[in-house]
C-alpha positions in Angstrom: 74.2 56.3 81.1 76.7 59.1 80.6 75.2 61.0 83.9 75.7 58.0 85.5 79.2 57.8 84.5 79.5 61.4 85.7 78.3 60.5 88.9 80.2 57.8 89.9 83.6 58.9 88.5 83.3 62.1 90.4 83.4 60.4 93.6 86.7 58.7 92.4 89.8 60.7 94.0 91.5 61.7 90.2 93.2 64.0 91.7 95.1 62.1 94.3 95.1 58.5 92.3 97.4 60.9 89.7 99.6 61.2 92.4 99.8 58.6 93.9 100.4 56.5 90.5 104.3 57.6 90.6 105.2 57.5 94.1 109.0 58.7 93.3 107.7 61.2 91.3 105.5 62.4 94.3 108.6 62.3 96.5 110.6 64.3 94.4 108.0 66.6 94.2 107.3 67.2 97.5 110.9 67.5 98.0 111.3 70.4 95.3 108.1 72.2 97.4 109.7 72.0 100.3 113.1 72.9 99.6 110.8 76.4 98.2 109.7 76.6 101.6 112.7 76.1 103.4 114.1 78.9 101.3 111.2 81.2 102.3 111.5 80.2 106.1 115.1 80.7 106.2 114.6 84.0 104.4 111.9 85.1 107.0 114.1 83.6 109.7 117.1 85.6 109.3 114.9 88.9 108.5 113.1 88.6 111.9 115.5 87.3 114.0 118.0 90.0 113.5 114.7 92.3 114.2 114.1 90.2 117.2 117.9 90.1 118.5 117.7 93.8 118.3 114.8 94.8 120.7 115.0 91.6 122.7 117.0 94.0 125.3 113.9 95.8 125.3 111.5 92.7 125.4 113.5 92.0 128.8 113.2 95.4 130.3 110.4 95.7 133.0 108.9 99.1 132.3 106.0 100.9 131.5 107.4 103.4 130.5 111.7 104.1 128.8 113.3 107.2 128.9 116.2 108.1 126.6 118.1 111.0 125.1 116.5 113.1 122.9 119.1 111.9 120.0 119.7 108.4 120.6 118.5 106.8 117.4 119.1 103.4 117.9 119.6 100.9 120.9 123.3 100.6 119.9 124.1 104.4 119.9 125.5 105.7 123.2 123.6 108.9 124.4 123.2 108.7 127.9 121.2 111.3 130.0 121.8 112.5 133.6 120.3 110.4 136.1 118.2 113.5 137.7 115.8 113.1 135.6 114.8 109.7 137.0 114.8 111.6 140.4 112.1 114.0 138.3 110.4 111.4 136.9 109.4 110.1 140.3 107.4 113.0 141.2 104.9 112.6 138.4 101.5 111.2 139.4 101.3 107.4 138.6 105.1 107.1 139.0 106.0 104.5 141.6 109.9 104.0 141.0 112.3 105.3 137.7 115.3 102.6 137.3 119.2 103.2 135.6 120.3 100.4 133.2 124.3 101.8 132.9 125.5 100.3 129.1 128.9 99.9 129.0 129.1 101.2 124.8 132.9 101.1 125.0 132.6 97.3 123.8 135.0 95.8 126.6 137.6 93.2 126.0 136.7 89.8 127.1 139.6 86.9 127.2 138.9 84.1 126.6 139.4 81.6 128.9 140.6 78.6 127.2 142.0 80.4 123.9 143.3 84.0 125.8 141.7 85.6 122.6 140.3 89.1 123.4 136.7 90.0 122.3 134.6 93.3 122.4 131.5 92.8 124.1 128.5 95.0 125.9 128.4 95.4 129.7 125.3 96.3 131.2 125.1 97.5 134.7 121.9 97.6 136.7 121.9 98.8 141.0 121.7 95.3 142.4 117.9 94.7 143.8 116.4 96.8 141.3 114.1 95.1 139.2 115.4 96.5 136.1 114.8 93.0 134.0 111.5 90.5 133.9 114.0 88.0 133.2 114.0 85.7 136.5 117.6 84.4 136.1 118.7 87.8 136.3 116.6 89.0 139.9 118.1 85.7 141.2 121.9 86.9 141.6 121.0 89.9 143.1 123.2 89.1 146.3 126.2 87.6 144.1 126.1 90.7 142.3 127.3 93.2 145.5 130.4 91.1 145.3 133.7 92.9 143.1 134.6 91.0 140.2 131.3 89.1 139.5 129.3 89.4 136.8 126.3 87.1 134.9 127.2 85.9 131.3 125.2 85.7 128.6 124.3 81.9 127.3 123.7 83.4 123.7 127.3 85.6 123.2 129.3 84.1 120.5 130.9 81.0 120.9 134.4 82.9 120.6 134.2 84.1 124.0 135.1 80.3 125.3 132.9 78.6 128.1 129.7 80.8 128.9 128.8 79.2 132.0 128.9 80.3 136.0 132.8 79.4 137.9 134.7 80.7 134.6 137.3 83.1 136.2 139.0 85.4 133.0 139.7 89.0 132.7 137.2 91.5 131.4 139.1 95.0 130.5 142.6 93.3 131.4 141.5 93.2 135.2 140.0 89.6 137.2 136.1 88.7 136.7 134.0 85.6 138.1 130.8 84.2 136.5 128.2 83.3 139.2 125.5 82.8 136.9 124.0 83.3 133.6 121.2 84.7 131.4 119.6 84.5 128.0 120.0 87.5 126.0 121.5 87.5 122.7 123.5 89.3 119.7 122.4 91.5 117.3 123.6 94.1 114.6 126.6 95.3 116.6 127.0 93.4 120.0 128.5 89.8 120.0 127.9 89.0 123.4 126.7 90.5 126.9 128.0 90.5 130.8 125.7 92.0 133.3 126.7 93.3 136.3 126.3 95.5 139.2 127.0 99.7 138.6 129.5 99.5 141.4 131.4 97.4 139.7 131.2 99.3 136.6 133.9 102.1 137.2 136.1 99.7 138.0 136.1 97.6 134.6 136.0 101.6 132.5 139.0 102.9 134.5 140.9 103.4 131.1 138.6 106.9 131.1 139.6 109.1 133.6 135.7 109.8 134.3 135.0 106.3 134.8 133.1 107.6 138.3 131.5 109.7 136.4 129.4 106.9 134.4 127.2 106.3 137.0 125.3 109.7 137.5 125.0 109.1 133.5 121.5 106.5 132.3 121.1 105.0 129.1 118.1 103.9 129.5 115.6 105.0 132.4 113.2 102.0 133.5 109.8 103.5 134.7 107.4 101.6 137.0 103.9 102.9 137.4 101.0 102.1 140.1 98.8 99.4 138.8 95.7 101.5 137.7 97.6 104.0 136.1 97.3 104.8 132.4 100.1 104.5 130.6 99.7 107.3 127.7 98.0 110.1 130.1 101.6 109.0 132.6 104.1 109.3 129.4 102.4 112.6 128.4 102.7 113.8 132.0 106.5 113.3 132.0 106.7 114.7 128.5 105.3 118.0 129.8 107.3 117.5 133.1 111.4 116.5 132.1 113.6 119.2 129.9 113.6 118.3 126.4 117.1 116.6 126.5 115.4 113.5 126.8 112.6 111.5 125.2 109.6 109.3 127.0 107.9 106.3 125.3 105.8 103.7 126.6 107.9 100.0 126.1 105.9 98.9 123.3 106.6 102.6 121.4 110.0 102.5 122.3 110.0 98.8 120.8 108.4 99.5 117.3 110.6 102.4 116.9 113.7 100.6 117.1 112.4 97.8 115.0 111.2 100.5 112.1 114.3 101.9 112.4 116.6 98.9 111.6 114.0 98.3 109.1 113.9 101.3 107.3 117.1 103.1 107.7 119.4 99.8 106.8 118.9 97.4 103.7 118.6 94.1 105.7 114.8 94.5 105.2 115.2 94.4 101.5 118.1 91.8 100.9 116.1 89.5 103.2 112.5 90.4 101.6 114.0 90.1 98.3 115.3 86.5 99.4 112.0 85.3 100.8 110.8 86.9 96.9 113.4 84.7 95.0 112.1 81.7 97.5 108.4 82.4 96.4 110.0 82.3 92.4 111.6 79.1 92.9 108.8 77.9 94.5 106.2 79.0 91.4 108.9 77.7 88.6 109.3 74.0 90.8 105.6 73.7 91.8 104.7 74.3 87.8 107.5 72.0 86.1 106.1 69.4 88.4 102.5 69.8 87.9 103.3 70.3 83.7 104.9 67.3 83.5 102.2 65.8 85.2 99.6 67.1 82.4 101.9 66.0 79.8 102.2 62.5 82.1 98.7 62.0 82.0 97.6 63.9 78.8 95.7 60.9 76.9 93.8 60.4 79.8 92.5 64.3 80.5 91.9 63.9 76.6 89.7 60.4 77.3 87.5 62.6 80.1 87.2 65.4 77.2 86.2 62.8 74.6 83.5 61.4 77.0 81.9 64.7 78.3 83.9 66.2 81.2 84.4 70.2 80.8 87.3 71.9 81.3 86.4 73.0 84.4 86.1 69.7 86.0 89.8 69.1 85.0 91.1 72.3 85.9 89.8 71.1 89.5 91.8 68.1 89.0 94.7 70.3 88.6 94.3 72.9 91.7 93.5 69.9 93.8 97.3 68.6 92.9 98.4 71.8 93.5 96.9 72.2 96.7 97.9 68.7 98.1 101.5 69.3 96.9 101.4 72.9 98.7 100.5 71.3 101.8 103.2 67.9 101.6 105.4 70.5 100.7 104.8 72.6 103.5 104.8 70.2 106.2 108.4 68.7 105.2 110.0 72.7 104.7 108.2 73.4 108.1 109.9 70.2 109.8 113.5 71.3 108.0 113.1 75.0 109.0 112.3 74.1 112.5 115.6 72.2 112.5 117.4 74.8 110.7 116.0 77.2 112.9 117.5 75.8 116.3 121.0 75.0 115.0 121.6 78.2 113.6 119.7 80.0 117.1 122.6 77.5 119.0 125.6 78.3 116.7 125.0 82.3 116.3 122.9 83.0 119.3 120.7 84.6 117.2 116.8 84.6 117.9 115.1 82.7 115.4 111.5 82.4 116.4 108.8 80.6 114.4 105.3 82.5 115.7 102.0 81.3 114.2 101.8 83.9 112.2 104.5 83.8 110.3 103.8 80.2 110.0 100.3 81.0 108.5 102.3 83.1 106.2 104.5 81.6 104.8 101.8 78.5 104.1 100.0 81.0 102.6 102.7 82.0 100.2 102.9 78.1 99.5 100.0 77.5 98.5 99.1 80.6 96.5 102.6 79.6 94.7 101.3 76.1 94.1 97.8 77.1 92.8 99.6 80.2 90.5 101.7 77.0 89.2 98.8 75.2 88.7 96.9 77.7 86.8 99.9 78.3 84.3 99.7 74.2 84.2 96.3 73.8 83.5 96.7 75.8 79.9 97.9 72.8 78.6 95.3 71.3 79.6 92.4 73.7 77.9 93.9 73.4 74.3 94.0 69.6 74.2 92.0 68.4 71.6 91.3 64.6 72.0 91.5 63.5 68.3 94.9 65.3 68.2 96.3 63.0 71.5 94.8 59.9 69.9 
């Protein structure tokens, strides 16, 4: 009679019926889990959208290979190189084209439109026709471009630059400049906002330096094409061996984990926002396990009724994890649907880049439900030293 027993309550859902009993008190806890998770997503957010803002530049470039100085560091430091060396560059087997991307480093002031507030921003400065960007809103105003006094404006600058949209007519470096289009880009560390426009036009908006001409035969960053078949490591080894030493050749995706490791390792953003998304997984544990105690202590006579009548410790220990586990995934779902709309307000407000990838998606459920289960464990202690005639 007792297997029987056995049997059939094992089929009943314990775990979920336990639940289910309180449904406010299943609310509340799912709400407690998921504000965990929206800590952890927001943490993660931040952390890799300032990692994305910074290398998004790159992201855009379309190259096979990027040349820069030997001693520029970072994006964000200016270090051009003479243009010759693009000229060089061409010569090198599997080498179909070397482009100039001019970045105007002097931050330039930008008036607002509506509020005449001046704001520092970055000008970038490509040779109209060159297809220095993948970025199709870009190759579109190559004709506008030729024109004086036009430039594209970044959709993602700061909001303090006014109206970031084509027809806005303002001043740039206290001289006239028309938007004829825009462009997605974005912020980062140092740069607010961004204006592209053509490298004729450049001199014109640095006259303040008496070598403004002079800009152009300098390249901060050299865009290198190569022939379809070529192979890009045996190309970027052939241009090592080929260019003086003053500057330095990576393949895109190189270029693009450097600058990512260096913001990572050379500021503390990496560890105030790991140590964040640490405190998020904390919360979470100490939440997910006064929930899931309180439960045990909720329902303690009857885990002490399936002692009295045979069931192991084991089989309510499952009980337990099963809670755990459901609560880890309820919880997950509403911090996921939070942090998604967190995650596009604060992209629209700051322009910054706040990408949710499956992967860091899979992590951070994974972080949920190892919290929930660690909870659970610490939970289910209460569990193992109930002794039945003590409860009753």
């Amino acid at each position: 009679m007792g297997d029987f027993t056995k049997f059939r309550s094992a089929h009943v859902p314990l775990a979920r019926q336990m639940l289910w009993h309180d449904r406010w008190r299943l609310l509340r806890s799912i709400a407690g889990i998921a504000f965990a998770v929206f800590l952890i997503f927001a943490e993660i957010g931040f952390l890799n959208g300032l990692y994305d803002n910074q290398v998004e530049l790159i992201r855009q470039l379309n190259a096979d290979i990027i040349i820069t100085h030997a001693a520029k560091r970072n994006l964000n430091q200016n270090r051009p190189f003479s243009r010759r060396r693009l000229y060089q560059a061409k010569v090198v087997p599997g080498v179909i084209a070397a482009y100039p991307l001019h970045v105007g480093f002097r931050r330039a002031g930008w008036k607002n439109p509506d509020t005449h507030h001046v704001r520092p921003l970055r000008i970038l400065a490509i040779r109209p026709g060159d297809p220095v960007f993948t970025n199709p809103a870009i190759t579109a105003y190559t004709e506008v471009l030729k024109a004086p006094g036009t430039v594209l404006m970044d959709t993602r600058s700061k909001a303090h630059f006014g109206r970031r949209e084509a027809g806005v007519v303002t001043e740039l470096e206290g001289m006239m400049v028309r938007v004829v289009g825009t462009f997605e880009l974005g912020t980062d560390f140092v740069v607010s906002g961004n204006v592209l426009m053509s490298d004729q036009n450049l001199p014109r908006y640095l006259s303040l330096e008496p070598t403004a001409r002079a800009e152009l035969a300098k390249v901060e960053l050299g865009v290198v094409h190569l022939a379809p078949h070529a192979d890009t490591s045996e190309v970027a080894a052939a241009l090592r061996r080929h260019l003086p030493q003053d500057v330095l050749v990576e393949t895109k995706e190189t270029y693009l984990n450097r600058e990512r490791r260096y913001w990572r390792t050379r500021t503390p953003i990496g560890a105030i926002f790991g140590f964040g998304a640490a405190m998020g997984v904390v919360i979470g544990v100490i939440i997910c396990y006064q929930i899931l105690y309180t439960n045990v202590l909720d329902h303690l006579p009857q885990f002490a009724t399936l002692k009295a009548i045979g069931y192991t410790n084991r089989f309510l220990i499952g009980i337990v994890l099963k809670q755990a586990l459901m609560l880890s995934c309820f919880g997950f779902l509403s911090g996921l649907c939070t942090s998604l709309l967190f995650y596009r307000l604060v992209s629209n407000w700051s322009g910054l880049l706040m990408h949710l990838t499956p992967a860091r998606a899979a992590l951070v459920f994974s972080l949920t439900v190892g919290m929930c289960l660690l909870a659970g464990t610490l939970a289910i202690r209460r569990i193992m030293l109930t002794d039945p005639a003590e409860v009753f």
